[in-house]
FIDONU-275459 format. One line per field, with one value per residue: chain; residue in three letters; x negated, y, z of N, C-alpha, C, O in turn; residue number from 0. Coordinates in Angstrom, 3 decimals. Each point is the difference from the previous one (the first is absolute). Layout:
BEGIN
c = [A  ...]
r = [Ala  ...]
n.east = [X  ...]
n.north = [Y  ...]
n.up = [Z  ...]
ca.east = [X  ...]
ca.north = [Y  ...]
ca.up = [Z  ...]
c.east = [X  ...]
c.north = [Y  ...]
c.up = [Z  ...]
o.east = [X  ...]
o.north = [Y  ...]
o.up = [Z  ...]
k = [NUM  ...]
end
This chain:
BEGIN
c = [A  A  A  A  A  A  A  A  A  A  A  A  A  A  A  A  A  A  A  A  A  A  A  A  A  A  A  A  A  A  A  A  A  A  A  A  A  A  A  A  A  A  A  A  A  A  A  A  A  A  A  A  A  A  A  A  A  A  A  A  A  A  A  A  A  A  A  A  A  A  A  A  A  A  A  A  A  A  A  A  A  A  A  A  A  A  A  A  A  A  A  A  A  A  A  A  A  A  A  A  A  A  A  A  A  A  A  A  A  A  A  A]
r = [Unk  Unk  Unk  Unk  Unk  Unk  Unk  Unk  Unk  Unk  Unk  Unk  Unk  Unk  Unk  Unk  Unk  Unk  Unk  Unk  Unk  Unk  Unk  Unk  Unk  Unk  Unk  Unk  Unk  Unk  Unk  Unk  Unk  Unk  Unk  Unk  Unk  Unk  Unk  Unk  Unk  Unk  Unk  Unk  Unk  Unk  Unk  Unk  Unk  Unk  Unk  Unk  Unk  Unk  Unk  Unk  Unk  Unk  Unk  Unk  Unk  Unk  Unk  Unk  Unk  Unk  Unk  Unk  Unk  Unk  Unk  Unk  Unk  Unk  Unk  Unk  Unk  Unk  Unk  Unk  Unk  Unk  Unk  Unk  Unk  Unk  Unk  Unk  Unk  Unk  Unk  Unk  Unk  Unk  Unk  Unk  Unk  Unk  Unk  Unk  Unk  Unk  Unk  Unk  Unk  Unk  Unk  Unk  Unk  Unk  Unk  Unk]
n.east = [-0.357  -1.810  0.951  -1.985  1.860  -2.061  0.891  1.718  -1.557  -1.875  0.902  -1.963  2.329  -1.534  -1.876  -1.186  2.424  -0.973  0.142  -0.838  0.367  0.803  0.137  1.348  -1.554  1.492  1.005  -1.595  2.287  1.242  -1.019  0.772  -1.907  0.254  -0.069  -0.967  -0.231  -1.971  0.297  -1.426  1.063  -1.665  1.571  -0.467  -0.464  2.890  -1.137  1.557  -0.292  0.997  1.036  0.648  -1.106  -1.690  -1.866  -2.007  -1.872  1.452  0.083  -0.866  0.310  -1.897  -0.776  0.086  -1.017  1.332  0.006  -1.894  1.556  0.023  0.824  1.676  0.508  1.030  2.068  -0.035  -0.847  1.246  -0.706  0.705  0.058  -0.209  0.071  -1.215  1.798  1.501  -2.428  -0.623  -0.048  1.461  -0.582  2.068  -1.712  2.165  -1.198  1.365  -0.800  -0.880  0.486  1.727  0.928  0.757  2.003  1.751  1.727  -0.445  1.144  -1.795  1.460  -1.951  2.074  -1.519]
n.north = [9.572  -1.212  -1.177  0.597  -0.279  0.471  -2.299  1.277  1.306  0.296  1.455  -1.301  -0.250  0.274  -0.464  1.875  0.861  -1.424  1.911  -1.732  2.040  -1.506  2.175  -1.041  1.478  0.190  -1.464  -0.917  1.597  0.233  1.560  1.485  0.153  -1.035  2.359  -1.547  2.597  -0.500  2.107  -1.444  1.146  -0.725  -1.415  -1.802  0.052  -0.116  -1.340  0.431  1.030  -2.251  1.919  0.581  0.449  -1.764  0.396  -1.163  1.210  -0.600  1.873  -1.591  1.891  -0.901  2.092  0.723  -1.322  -0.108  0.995  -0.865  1.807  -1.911  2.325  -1.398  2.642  -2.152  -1.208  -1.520  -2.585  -1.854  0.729  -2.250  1.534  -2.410  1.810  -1.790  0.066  0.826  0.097  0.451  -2.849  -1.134  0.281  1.197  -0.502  0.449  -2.115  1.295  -1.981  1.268  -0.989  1.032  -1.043  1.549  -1.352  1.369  -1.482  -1.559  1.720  -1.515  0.674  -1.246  1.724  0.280]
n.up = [-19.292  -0.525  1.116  1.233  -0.258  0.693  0.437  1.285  -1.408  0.494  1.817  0.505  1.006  1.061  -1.522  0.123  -0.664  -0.645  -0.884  -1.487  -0.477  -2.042  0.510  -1.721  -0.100  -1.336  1.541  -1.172  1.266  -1.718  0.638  0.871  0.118  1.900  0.605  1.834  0.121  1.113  1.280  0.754  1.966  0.951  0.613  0.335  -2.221  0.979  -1.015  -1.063  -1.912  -0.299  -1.217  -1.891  -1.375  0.163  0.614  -1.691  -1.168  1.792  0.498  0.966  0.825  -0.393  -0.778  -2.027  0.880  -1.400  -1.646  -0.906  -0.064  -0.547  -0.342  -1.039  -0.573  -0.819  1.457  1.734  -0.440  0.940  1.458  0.882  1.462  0.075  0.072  0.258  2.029  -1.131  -0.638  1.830  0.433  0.797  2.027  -0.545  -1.556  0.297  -0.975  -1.263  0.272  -1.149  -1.549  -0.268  1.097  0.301  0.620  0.393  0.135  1.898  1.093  0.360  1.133  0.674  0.326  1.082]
ca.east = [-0.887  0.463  0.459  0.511  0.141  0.329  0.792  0.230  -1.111  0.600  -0.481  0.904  -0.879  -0.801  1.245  1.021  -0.133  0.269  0.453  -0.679  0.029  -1.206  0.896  -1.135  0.088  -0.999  -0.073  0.834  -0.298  0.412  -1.504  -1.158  -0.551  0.434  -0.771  -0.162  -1.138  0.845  -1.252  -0.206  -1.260  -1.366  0.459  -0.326  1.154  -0.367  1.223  0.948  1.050  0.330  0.661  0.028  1.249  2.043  0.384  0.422  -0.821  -0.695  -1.654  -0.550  -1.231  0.536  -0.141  1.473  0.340  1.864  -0.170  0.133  0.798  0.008  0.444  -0.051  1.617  -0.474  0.981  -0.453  -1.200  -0.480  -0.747  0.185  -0.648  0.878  -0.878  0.673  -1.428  -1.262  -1.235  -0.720  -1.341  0.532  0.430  -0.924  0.787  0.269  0.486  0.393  -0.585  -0.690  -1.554  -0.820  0.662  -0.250  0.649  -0.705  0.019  0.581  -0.766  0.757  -0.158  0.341  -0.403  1.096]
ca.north = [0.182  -0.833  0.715  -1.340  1.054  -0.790  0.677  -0.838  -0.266  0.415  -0.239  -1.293  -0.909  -1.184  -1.401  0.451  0.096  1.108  -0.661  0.532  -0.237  0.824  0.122  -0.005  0.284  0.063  -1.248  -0.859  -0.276  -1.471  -0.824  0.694  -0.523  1.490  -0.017  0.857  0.078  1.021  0.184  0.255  0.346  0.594  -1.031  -0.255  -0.384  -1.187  -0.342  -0.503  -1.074  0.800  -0.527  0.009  0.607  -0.772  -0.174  -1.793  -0.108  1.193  0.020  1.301  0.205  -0.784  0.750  0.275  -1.395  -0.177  1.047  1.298  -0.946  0.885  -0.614  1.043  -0.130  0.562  0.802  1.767  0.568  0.583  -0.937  0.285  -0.372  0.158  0.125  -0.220  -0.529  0.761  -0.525  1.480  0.282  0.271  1.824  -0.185  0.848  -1.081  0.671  -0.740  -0.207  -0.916  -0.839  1.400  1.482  0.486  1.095  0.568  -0.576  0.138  -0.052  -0.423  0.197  -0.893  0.146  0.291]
ca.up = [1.145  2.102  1.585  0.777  1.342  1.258  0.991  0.913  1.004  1.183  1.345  0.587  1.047  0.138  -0.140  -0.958  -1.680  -1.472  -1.153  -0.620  -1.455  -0.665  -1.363  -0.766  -1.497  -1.313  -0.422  0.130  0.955  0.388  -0.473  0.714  1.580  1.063  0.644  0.943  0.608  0.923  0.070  1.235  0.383  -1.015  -0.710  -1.783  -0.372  0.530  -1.070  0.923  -0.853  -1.036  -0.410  -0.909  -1.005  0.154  1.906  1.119  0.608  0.431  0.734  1.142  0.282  0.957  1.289  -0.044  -0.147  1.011  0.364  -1.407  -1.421  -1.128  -0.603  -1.107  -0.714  -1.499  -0.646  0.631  -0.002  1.714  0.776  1.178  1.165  0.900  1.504  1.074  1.224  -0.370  0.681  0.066  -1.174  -2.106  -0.293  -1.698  -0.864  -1.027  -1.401  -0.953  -1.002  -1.129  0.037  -0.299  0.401  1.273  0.769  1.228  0.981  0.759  0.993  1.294  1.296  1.469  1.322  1.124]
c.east = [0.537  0.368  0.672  0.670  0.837  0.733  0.020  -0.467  0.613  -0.659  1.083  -0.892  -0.404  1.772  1.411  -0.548  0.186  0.191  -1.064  0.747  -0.902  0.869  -1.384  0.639  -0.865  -0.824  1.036  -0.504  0.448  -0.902  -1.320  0.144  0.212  -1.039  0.368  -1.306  -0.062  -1.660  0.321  -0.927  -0.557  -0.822  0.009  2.115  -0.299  1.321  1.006  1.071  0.107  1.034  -0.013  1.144  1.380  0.055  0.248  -0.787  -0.908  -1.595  -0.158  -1.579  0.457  0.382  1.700  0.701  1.013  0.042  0.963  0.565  -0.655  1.122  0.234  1.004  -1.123  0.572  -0.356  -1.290  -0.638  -0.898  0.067  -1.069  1.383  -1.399  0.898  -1.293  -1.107  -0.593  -0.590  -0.966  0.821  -0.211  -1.226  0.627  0.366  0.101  0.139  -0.409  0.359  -1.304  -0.655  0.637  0.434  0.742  -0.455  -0.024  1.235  -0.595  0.933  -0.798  0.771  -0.302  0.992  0.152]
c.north = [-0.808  0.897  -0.916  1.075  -0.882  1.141  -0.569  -0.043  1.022  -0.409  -1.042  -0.146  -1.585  -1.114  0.423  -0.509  1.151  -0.426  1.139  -0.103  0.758  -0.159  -0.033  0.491  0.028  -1.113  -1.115  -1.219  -1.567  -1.358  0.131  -1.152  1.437  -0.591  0.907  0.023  1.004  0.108  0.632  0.913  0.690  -1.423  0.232  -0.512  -1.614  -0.915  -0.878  -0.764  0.375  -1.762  -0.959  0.138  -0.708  0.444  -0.763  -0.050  1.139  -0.718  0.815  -0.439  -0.959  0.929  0.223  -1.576  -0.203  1.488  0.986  -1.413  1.345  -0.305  0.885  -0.483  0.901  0.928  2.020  0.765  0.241  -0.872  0.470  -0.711  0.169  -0.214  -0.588  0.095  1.237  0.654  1.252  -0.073  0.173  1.340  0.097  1.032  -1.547  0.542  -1.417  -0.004  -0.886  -0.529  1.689  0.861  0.026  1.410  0.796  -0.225  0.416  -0.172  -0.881  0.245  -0.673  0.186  0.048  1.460]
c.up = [1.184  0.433  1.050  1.557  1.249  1.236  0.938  1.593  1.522  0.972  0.550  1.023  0.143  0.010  -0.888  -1.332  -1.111  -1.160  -0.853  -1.493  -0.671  -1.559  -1.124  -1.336  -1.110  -0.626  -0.044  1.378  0.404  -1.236  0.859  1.485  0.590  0.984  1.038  0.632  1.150  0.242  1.739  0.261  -1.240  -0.611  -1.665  -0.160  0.168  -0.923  1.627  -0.384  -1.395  -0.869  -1.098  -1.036  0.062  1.250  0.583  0.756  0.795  0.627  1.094  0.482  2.486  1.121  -0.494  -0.619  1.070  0.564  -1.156  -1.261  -1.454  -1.239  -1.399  -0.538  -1.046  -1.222  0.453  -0.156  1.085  0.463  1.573  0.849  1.483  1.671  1.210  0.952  -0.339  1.273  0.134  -1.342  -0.872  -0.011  -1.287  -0.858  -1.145  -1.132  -0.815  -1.400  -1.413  -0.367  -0.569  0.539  1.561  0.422  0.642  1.203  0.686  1.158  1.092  1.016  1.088  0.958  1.000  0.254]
o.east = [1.006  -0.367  1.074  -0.934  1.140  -0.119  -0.767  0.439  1.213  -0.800  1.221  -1.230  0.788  1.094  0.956  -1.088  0.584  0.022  -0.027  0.109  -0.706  0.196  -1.095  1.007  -1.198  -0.777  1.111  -0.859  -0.454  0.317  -0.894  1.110  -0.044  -0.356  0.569  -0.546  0.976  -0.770  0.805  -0.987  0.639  -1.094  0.254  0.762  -1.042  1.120  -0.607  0.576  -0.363  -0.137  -0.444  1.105  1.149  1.192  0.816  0.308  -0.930  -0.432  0.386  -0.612  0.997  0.568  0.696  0.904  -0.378  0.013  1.054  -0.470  -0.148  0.106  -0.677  0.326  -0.685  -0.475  -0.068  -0.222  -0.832  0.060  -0.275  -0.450  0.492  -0.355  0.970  -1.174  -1.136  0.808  0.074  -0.367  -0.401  0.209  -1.143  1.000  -0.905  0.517  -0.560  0.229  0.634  -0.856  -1.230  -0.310  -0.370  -0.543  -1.198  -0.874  0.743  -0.841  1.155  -1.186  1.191  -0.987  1.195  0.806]
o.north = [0.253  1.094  -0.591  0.497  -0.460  1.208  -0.962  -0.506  0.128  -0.902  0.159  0.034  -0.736  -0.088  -0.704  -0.508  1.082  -1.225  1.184  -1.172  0.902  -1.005  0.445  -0.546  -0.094  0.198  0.028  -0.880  -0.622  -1.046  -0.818  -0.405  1.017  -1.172  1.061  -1.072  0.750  -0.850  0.913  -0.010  0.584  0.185  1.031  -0.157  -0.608  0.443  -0.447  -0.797  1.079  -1.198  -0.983  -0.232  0.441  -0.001  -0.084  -0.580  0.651  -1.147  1.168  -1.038  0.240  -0.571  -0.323  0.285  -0.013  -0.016  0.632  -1.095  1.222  -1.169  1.022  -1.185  1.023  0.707  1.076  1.207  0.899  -0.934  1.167  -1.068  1.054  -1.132  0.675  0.013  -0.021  0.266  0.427  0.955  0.733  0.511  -0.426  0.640  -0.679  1.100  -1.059  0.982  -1.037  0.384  -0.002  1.095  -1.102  1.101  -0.194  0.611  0.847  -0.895  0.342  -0.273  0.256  -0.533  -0.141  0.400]
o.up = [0.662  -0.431  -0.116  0.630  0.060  0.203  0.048  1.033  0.162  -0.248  -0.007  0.042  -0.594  0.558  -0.325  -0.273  0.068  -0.119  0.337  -0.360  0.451  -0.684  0.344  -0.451  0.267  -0.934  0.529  0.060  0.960  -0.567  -0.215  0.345  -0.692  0.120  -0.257  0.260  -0.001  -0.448  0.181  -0.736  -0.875  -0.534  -0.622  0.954  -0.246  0.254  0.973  0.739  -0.468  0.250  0.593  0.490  -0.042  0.309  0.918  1.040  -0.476  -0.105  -0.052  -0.254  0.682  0.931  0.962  -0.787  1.171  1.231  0.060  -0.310  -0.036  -0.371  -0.111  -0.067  -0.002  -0.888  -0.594  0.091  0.122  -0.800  0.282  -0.416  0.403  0.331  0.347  -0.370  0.473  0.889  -1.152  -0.684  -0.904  -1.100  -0.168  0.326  -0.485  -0.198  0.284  -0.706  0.192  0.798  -0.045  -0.469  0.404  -0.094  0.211  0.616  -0.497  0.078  0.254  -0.189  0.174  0.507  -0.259  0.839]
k = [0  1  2  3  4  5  6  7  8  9  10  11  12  13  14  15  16  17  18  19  20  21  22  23  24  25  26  27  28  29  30  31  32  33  34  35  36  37  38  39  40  41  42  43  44  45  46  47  48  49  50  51  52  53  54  55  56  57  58  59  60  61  62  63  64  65  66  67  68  69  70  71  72  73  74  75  76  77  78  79  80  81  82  83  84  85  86  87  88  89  90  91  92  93  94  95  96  97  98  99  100  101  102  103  104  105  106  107  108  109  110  111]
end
């Protein structure tokens, strides 16, 4: 059975950082593309980065571009979101994904 469980999340103020991980089990996780998605507001789910299995090539979506690194130790089974400069809009619930499956999230919150 997947199980993808994200952490990290927390109340930061404007221009601060966080560190998001997302431990993954029950597949074979160092073949898989990783995915990060975060849903704002009352907002539909919005994809924001995501990895692929060696970890040469990340992707972001342009609003977290020099902002948010994404990265993954395969040996651990983890996939990370490092948040720098973070913005009142990132406030979101983040979750971490596979091309089918979908954590429960982590909530960030940006305020003063």
């Amino acid at each position: 059975q997947v199980q993808l469980v994200e952490s990290g999340g927390g109340l930061v103020e404007p221009g601060g950082s966080l560190r998001l991980s997302c431990v993954a089990s029950g597949f074979s996780f160092s073949t898989h593309t990783m995915f990060w998605d975060r849903q704002v507001g009352g907002k539909g789910l919005e994809w924001i980065s995501s990895i692929n299995s060696g970890g040469d090539l990340p992707k972001y979506v342009d609003s977290v571009k020099g902002r948010f690194t994404i990265s993954r130790d395969n040996a651990k089974h983890t996939v990370y979101l490092q948040m720098h400069s973070l913005k009142p809009e990132d406030t979101g619930v983040y979750y971490c994904r596979t091309q089918t499956s979908r954590g429960r999230g982590t909530q960030v919150t940006v305020a003063s």
